[in-house]
TORKOL-286632 format. One record per residue (C-alpha): residue in one letter; chain; x, y, z. Coordinates in steps of 0.5 Angstrom, whole numbers, padded with zeros to 4 digits, always signed. Example, Ala and Ser with C-alpha at 12.3 -4.5 7.8 and 13.67 -1.06 7.14 Angstrom:
2
guvo:a papa:A xx:+0025 yy:-0009 zz:+0016
guvo:s papa:A xx:+0027 yy:-0002 zz:+0014
//
This chain:
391
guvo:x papa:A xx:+0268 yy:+0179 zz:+0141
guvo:x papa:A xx:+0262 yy:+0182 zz:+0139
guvo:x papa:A xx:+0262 yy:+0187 zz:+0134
guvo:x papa:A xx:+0258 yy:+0194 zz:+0135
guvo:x papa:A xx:+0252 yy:+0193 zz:+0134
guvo:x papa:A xx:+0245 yy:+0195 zz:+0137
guvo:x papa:A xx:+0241 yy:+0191 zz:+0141
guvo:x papa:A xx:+0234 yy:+0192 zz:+0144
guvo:x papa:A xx:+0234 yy:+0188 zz:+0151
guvo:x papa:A xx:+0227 yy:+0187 zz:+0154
guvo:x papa:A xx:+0227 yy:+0186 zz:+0162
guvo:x papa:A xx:+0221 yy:+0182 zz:+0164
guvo:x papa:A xx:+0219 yy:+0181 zz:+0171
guvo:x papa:A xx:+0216 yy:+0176 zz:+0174
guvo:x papa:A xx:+0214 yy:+0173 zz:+0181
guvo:x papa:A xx:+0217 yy:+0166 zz:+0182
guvo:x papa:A xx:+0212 yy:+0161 zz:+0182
guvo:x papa:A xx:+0211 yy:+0154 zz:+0178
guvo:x papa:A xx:+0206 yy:+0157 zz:+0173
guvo:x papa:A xx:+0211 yy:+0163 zz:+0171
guvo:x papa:A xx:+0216 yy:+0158 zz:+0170
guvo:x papa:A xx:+0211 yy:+0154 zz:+0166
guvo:x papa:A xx:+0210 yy:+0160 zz:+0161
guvo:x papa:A xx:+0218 yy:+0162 zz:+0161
guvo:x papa:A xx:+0219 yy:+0155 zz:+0158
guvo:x papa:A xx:+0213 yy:+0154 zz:+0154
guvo:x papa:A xx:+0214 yy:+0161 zz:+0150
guvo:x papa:A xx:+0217 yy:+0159 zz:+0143
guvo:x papa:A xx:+0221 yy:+0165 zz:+0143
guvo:x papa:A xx:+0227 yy:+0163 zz:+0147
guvo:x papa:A xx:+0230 yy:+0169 zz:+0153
guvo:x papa:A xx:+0237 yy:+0171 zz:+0152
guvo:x papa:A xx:+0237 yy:+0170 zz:+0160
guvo:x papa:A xx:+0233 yy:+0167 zz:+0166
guvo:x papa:A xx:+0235 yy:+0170 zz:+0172
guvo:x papa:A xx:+0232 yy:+0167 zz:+0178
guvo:x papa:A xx:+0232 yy:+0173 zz:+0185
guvo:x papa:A xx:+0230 yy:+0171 zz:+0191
guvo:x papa:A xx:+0232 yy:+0165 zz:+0196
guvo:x papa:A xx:+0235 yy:+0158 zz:+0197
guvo:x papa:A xx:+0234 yy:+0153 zz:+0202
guvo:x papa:A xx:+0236 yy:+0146 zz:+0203
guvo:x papa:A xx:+0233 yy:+0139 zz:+0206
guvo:x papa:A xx:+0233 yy:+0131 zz:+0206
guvo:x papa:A xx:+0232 yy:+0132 zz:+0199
guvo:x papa:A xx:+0238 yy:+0136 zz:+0197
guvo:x papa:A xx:+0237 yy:+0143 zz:+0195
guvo:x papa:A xx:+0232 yy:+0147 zz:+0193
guvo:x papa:A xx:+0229 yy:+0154 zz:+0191
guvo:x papa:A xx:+0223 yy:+0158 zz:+0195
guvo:x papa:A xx:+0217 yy:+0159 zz:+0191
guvo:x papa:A xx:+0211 yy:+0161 zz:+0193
guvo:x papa:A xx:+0204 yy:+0158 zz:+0191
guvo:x papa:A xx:+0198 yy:+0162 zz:+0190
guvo:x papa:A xx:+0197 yy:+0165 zz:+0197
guvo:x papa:A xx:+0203 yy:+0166 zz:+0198
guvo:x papa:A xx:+0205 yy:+0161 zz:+0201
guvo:x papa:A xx:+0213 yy:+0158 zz:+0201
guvo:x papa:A xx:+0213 yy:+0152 zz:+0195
guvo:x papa:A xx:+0220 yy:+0148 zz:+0195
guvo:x papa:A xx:+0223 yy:+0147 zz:+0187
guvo:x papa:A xx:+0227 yy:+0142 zz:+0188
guvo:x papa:A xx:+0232 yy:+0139 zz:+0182
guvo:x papa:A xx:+0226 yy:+0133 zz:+0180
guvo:x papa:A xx:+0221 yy:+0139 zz:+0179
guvo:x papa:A xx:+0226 yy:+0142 zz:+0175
guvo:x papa:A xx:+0228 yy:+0136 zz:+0171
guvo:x papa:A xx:+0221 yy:+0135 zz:+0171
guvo:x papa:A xx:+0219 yy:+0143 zz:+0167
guvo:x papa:A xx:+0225 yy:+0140 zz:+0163
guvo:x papa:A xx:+0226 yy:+0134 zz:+0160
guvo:x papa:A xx:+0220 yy:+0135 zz:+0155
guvo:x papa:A xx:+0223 yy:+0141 zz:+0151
guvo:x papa:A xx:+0228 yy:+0140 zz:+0145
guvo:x papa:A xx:+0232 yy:+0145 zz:+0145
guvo:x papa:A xx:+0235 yy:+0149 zz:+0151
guvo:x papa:A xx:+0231 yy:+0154 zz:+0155
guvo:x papa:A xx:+0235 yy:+0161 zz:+0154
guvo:x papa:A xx:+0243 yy:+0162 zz:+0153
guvo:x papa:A xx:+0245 yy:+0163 zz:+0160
guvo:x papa:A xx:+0242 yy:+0162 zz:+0167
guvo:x papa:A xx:+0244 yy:+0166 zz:+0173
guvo:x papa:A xx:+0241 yy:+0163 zz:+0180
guvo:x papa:A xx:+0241 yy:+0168 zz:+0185
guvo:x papa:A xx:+0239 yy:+0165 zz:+0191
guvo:x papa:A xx:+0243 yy:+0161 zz:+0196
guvo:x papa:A xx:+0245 yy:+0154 zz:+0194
guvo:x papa:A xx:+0242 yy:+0154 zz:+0189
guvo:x papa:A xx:+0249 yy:+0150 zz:+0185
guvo:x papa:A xx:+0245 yy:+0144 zz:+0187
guvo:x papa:A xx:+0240 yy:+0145 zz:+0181
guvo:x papa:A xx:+0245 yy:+0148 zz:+0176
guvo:x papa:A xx:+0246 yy:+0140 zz:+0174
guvo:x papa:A xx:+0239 yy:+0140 zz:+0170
guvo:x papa:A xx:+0239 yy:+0147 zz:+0166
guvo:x papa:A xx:+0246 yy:+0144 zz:+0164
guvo:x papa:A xx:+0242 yy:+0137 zz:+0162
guvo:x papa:A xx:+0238 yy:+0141 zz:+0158
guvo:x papa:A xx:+0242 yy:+0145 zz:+0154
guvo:x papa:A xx:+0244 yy:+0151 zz:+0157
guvo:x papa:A xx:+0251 yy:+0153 zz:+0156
guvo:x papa:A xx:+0252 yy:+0158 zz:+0162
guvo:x papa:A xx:+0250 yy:+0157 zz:+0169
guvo:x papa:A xx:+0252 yy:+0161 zz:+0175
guvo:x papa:A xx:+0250 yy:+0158 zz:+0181
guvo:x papa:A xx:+0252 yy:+0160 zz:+0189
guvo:x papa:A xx:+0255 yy:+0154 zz:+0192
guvo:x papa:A xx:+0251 yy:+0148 zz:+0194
guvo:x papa:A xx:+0253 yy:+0149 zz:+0202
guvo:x papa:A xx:+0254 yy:+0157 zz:+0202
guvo:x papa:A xx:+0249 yy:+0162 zz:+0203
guvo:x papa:A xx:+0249 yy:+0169 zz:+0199
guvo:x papa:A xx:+0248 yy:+0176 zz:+0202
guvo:x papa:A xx:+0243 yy:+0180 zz:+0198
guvo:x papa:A xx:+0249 yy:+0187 zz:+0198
guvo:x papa:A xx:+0253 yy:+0181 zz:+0195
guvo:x papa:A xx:+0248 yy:+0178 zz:+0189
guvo:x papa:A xx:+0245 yy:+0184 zz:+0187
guvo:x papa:A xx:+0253 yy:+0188 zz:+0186
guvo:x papa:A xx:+0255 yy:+0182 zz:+0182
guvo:x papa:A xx:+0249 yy:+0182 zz:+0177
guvo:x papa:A xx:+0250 yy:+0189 zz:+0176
guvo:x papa:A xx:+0256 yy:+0188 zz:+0173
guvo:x papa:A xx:+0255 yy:+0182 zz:+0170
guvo:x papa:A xx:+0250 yy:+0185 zz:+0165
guvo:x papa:A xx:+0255 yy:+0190 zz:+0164
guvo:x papa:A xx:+0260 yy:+0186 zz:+0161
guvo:x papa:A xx:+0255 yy:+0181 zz:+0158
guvo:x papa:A xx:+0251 yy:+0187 zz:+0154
guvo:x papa:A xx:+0258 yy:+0190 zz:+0152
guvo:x papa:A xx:+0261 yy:+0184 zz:+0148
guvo:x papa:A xx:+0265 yy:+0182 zz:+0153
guvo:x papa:A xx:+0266 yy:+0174 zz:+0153
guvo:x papa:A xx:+0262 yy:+0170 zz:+0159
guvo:x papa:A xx:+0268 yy:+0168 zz:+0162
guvo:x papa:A xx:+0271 yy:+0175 zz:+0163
guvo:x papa:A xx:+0264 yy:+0178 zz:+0164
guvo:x papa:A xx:+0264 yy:+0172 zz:+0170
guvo:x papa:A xx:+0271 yy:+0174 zz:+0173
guvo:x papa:A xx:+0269 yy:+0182 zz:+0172
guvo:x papa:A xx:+0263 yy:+0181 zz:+0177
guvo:x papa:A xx:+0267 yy:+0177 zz:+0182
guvo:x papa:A xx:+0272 yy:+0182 zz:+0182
guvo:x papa:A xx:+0266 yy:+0188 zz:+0183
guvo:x papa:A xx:+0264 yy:+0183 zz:+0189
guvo:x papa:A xx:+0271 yy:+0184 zz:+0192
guvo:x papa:A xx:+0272 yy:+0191 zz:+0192
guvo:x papa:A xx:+0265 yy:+0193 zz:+0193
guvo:x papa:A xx:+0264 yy:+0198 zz:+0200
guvo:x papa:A xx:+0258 yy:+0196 zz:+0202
guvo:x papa:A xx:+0262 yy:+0189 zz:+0204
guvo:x papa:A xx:+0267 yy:+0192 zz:+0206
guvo:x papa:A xx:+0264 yy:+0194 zz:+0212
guvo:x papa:A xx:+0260 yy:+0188 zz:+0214
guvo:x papa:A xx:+0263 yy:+0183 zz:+0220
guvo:x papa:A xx:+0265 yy:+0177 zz:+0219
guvo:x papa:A xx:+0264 yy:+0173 zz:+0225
guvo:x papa:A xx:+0268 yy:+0167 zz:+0222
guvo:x papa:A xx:+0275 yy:+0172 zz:+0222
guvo:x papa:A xx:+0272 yy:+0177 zz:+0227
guvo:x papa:A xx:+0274 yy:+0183 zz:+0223
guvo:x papa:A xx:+0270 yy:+0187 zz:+0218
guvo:x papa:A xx:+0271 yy:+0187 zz:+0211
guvo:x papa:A xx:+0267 yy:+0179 zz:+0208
guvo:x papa:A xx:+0268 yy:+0181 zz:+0200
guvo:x papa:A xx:+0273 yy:+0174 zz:+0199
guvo:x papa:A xx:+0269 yy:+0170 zz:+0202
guvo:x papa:A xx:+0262 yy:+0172 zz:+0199
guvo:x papa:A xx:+0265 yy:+0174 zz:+0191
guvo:x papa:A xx:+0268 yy:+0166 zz:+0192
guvo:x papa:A xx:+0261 yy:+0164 zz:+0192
guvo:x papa:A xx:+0259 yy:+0165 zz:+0185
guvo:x papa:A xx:+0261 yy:+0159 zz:+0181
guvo:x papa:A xx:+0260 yy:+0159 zz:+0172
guvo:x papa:A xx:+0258 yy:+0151 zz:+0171
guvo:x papa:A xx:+0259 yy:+0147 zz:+0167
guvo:x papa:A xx:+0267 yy:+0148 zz:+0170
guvo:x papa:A xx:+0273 yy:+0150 zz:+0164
guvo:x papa:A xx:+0266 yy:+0149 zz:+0159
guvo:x papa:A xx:+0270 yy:+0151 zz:+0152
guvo:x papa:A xx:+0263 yy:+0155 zz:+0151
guvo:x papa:A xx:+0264 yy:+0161 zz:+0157
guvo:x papa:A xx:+0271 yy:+0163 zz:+0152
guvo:x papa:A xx:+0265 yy:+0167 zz:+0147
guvo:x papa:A xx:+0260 yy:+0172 zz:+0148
guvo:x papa:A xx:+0253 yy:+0171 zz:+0148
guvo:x papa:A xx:+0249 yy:+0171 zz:+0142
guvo:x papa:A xx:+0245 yy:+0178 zz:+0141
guvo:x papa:A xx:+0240 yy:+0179 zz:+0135
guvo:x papa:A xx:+0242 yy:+0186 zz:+0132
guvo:x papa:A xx:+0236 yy:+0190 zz:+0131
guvo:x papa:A xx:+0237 yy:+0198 zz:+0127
guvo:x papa:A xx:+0237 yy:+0202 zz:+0134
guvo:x papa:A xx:+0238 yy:+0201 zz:+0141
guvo:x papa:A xx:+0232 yy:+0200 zz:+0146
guvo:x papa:A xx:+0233 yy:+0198 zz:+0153
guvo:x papa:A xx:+0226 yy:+0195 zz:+0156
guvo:x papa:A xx:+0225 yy:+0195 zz:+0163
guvo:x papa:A xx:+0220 yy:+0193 zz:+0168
guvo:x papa:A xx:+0218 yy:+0197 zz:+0174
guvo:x papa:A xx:+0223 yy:+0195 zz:+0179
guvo:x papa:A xx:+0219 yy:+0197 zz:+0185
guvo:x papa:A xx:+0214 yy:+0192 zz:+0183
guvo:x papa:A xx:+0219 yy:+0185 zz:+0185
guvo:x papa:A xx:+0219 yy:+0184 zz:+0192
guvo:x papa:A xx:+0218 yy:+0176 zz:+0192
guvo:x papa:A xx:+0215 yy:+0178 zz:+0200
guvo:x papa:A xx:+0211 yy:+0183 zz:+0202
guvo:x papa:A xx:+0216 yy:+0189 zz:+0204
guvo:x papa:A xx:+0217 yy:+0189 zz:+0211
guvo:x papa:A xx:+0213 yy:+0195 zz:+0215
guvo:x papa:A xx:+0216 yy:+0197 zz:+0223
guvo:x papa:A xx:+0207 yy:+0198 zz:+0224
guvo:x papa:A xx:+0205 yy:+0192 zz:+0222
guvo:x papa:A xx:+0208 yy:+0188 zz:+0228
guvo:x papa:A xx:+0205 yy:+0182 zz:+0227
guvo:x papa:A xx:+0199 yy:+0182 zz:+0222
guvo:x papa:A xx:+0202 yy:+0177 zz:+0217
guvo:x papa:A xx:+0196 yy:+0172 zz:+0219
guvo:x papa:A xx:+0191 yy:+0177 zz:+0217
guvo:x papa:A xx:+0195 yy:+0178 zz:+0210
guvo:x papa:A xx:+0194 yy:+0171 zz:+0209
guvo:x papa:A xx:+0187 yy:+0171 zz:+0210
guvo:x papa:A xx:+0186 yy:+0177 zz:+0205
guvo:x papa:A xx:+0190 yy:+0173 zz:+0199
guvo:x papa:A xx:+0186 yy:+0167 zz:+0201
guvo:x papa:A xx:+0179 yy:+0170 zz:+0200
guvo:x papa:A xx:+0181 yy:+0173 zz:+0194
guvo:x papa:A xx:+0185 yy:+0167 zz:+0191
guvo:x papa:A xx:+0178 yy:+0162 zz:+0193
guvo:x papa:A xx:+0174 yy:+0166 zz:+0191
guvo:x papa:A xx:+0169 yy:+0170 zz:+0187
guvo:x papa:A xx:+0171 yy:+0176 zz:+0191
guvo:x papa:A xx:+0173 yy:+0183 zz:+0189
guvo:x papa:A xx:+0172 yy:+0187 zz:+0195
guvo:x papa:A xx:+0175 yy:+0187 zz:+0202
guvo:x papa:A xx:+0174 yy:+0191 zz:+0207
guvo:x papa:A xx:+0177 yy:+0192 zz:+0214
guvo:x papa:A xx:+0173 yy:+0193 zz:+0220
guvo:x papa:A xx:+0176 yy:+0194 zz:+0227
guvo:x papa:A xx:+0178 yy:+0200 zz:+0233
guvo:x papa:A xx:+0183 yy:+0206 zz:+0231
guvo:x papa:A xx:+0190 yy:+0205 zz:+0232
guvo:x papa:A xx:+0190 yy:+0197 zz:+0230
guvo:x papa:A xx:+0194 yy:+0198 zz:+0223
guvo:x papa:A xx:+0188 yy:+0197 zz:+0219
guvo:x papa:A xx:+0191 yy:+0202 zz:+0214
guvo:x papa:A xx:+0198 yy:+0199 zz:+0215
guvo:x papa:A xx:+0195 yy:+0192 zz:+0213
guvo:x papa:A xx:+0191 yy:+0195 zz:+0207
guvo:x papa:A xx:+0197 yy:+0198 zz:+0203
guvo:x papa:A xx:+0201 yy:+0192 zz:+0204
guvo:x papa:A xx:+0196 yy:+0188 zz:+0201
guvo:x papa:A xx:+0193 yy:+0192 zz:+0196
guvo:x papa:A xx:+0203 yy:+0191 zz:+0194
guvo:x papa:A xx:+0203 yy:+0184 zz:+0195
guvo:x papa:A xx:+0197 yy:+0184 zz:+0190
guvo:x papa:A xx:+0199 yy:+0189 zz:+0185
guvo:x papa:A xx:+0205 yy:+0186 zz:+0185
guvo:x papa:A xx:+0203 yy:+0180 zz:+0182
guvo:x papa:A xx:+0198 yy:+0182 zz:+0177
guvo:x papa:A xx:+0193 yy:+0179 zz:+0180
guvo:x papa:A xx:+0188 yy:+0183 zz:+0177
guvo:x papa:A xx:+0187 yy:+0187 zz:+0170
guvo:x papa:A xx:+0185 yy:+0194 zz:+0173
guvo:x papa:A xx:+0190 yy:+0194 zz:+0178
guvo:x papa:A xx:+0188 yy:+0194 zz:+0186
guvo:x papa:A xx:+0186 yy:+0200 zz:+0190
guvo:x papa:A xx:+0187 yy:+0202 zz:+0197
guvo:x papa:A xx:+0188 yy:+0208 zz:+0202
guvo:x papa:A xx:+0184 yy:+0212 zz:+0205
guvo:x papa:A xx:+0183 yy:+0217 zz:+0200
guvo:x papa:A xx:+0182 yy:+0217 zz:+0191
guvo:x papa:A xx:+0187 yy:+0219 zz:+0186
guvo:x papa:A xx:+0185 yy:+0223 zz:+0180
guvo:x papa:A xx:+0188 yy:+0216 zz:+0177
guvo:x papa:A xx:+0182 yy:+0213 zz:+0178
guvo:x papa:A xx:+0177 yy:+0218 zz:+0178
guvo:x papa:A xx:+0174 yy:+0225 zz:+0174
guvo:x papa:A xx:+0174 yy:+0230 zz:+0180
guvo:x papa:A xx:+0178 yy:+0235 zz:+0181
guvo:x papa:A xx:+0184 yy:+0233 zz:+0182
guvo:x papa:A xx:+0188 yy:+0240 zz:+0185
guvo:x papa:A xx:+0184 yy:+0239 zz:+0190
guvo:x papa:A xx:+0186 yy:+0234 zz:+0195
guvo:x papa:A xx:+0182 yy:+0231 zz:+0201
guvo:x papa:A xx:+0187 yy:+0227 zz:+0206
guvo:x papa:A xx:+0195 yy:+0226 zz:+0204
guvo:x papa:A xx:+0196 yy:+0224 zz:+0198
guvo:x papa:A xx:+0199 yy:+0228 zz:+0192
guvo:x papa:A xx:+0195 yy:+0233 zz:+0187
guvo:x papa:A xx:+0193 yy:+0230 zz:+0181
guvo:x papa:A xx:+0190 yy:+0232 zz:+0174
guvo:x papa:A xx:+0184 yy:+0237 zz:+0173
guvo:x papa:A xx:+0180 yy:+0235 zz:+0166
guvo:x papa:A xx:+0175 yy:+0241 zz:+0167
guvo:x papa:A xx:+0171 yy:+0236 zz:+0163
guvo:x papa:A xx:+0167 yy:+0230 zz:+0163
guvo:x papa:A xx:+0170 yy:+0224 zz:+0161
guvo:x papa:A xx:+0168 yy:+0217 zz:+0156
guvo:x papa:A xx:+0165 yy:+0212 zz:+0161
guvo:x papa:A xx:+0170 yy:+0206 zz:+0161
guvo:x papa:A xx:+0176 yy:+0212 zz:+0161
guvo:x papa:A xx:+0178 yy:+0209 zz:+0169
guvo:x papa:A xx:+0178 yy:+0202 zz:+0172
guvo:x papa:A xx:+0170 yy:+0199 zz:+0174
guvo:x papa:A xx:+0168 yy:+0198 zz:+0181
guvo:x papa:A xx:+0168 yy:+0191 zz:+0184
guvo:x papa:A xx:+0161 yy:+0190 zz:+0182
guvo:x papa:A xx:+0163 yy:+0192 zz:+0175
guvo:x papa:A xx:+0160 yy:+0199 zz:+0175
guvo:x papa:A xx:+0163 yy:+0206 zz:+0172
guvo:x papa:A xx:+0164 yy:+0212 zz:+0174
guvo:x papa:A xx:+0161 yy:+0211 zz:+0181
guvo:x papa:A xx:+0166 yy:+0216 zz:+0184
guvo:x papa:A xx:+0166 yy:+0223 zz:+0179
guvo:x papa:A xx:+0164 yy:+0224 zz:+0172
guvo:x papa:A xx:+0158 yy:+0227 zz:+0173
guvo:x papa:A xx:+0153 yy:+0227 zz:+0180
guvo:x papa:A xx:+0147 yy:+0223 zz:+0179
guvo:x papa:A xx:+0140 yy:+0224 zz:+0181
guvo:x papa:A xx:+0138 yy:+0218 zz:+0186
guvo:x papa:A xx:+0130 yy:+0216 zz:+0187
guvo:x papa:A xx:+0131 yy:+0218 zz:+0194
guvo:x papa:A xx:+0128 yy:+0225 zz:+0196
guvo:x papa:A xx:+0132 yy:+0229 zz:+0201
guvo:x papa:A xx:+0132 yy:+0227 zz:+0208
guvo:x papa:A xx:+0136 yy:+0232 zz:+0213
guvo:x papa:A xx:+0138 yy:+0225 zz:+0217
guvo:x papa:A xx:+0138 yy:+0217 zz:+0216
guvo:x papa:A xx:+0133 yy:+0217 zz:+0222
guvo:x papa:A xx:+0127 yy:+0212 zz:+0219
guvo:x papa:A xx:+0130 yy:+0210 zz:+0212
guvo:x papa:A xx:+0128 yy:+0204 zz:+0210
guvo:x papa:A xx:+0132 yy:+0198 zz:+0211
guvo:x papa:A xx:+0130 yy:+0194 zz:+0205
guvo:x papa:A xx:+0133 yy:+0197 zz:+0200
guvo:x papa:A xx:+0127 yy:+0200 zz:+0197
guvo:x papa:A xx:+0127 yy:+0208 zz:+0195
guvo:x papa:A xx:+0126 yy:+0214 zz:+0200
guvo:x papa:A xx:+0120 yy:+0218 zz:+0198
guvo:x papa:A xx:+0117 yy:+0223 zz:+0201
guvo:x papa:A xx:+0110 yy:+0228 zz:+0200
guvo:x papa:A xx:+0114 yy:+0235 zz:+0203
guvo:x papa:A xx:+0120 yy:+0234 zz:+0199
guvo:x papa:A xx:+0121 yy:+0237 zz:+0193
guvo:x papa:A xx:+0129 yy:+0236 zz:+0192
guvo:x papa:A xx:+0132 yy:+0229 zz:+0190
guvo:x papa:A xx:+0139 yy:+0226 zz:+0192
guvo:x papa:A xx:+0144 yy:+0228 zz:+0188
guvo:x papa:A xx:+0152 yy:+0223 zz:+0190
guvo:x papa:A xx:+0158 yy:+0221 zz:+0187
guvo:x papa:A xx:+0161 yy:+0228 zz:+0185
guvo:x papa:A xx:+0163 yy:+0230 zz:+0178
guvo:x papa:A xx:+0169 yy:+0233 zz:+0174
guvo:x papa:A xx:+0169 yy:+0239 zz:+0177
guvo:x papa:A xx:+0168 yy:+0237 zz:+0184
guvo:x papa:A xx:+0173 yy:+0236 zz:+0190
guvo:x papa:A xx:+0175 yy:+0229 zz:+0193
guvo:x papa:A xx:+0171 yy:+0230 zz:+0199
guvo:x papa:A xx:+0165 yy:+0230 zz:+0195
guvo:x papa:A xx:+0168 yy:+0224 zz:+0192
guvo:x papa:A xx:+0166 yy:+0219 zz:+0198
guvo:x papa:A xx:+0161 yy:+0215 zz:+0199
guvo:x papa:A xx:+0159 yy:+0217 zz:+0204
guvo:x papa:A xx:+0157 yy:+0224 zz:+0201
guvo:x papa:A xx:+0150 yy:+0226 zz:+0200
guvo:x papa:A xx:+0148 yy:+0233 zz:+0196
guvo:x papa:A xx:+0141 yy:+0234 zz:+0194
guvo:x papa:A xx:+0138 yy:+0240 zz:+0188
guvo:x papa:A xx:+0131 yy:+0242 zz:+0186
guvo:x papa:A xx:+0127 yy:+0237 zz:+0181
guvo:x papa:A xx:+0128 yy:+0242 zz:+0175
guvo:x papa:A xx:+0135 yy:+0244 zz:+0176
guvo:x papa:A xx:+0139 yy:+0243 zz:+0170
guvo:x papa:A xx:+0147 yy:+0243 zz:+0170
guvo:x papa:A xx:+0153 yy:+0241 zz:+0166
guvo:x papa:A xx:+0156 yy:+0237 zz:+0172
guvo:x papa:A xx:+0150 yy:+0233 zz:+0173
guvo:x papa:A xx:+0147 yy:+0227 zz:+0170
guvo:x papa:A xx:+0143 yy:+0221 zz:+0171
guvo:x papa:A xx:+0145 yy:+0212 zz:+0170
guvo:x papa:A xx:+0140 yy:+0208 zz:+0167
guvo:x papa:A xx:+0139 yy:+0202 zz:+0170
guvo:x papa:A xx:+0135 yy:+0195 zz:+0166
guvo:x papa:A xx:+0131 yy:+0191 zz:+0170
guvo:x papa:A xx:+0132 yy:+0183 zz:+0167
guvo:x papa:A xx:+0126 yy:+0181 zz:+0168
guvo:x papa:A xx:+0124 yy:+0175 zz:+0173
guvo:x papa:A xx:+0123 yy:+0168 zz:+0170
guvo:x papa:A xx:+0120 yy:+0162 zz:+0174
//
């Protein structure tokens, strides 16, 4: 048993793909734990756990790729490994090859039910962060699978009654079987105080959440994680007739993307902004989302995420002055990009908003305009260099 001592425990969440396993086994400091979450499946070639490659797209790793990640390493990958994903024992033979001294797999020909793996986890870490020896933290689990309501209530087609919490806690196995090493707790480095790290949770769904409005648009979410993947591209737009479940398709991609990191400044989508990506005022709401932060003040450039061409403070901060002159309407601008000028017009253009302004005035598709010689503390102008051309 351990003694009492303070630990410091840093979750860390990744989504399972080859390249996060790749980095988990290449990084000198050595987890404590590796805990796979997500699904199993058998084939010709044994079993294997589901990945997914960079789109998305589901990638069996079977044993060979496992043994292949492993076999050049000198010492063991972390202490304890805990597959949690149907059959998954047939991969428990490598992690043990490797050095690990505890392995807890599912059974190589069962399935697992998710109320199942997440209540045996729970009490698993439990017991193992409080010194308990990984045998006994092993059986305490077990036993939480067997009295958990959740289970009881499931129908077991296979006795035609309720209640598959034997069946399900039996499922669980600690390899290497009557290992003399399971009968002492793991190792934890004692640290001057306590401290538990842990991620987002809502950020590890391994398959975009499930939505009852986004009935066959999988395909399109596909699409969007191609271009974005294949390209240079940072900005996508969806185009189509009201009620099709374009905003349903944006917030499911924008997650999906999120939750895998995919870009450093994060991902923006929705039908309105937030006071989290821009300087407005943020008491002020302008569809449904929540109200945010009033600064009352300008902000540093830089202060919020660029744009997709790399371009800040495009929403907010300050009005900016525009060449164009006003015009009541868009009838007869110009269609080359160039300036808007007129001879009777003593008001330029004035857009994007400022820090004192509400949400509405936010959108692109907002205009103002103001006298030539009107001077304020919420209007300002962006400096544009022209490179010149070369032959």
């Amino acid at each position: 048993m351990l003694e009492k001592i303070a630990v410091t425990v840093e979750i860390t969440v990744k989504v399972a793909t080859t390249q996060t396993l790749l980095e988990v086994f290449a990084n000198r400091f050595k987890p404590l734990i590796i805990h796979f979450i997500g699904h199993g499946m058998t084939s010709s070639n044994g079993t294997a756990l589901v990945l997914e490659d960079k789109v998305g797209i589901a990638r069996p790793f079977t044993e060979d790729d496992l043994k292949t990640i492993l076999d050049s390493r000198r010492e063991p990958p972390c202490q304890l490994a805990l597959l949690n994903a149907c059959h998954s024992e047939g991969l428990a033979n490598a992690l043990i090859k490797s050095g690990v001294s505890h392995v807890i797999a599912v059974n190589a020909e069962d399935t697992i039910l998710d109320i199942a793996a997440r209540c045996f986890s729970r009490h698993l870490y439990q017991a193992l962060f409080n010194g308990i020896l990984v045998v006994d933290s092993f059986l305490q689990s077990r036993k939480a699978v067997k009295i958990a309501d959740e289970l009881r209530n499931i129908f077991d087609p296979k006795t035609f009654k309720r209640g598959v919490n034997f069946q399900e806690a039996f499922k669980f196995q600690l390899l290497p079987e009557n290992s003399r090493e399971h009968n002492q707790s793991l190792k934890l480095q004692s640290v001057t105080a306590g401290q538990v790290i842990a991620p987002s949770w809502e950020n590890t769904n391994v398959i975009p959440s499930y939505d009852s409005t986004f009935v066959g648009r999988r395909q399109d979410l596909l699409k969007i994680a191609e271009i974005l993947a294949n390209s240079d591209y940072r900005c996508v737009a969806l185009h189509g007739m009201g009620g099709m479940g374009k905003t349903a398709l944006a917030y499911a991609a924008g997650r999906w993307h999120h939750e895998r990191e995919r870009f450093r400044d994060g991902v923006y989508c929705g039908a309105t902004i937030t006071s989290n990506l821009a300087n407005y005022n943020g008491k002020s709401t302008y569809a449904n989302e929540q109200p945010g932060e009033f600064r009352e003040k300008t902000t540093v450039v830089g202060s919020f995420p660029p744009n997709a061409f790399g371009l800040y403070d495009m929403h907010g901060n300050v009005w900016e002055w525009c060449v164009d002159d006003w015009h009541n309407n868009y009838r007869d601008a110009p269609q080359d990009g160039t300036a808007w000028l007129s001879k009777f017009s003593n008001r330029k253009v004035l857009r994007s908003d400022s820090w004192a302004g509400d949400p509405s005035f936010s959108r692109s598709a907002y205009r103002d305009s103001n006298t030539r010689g009107n001077r304020d503390s919420d209007i300002g102008f962006r400096v544009v260099r022209v490179a010149p051309r070369t032959t």
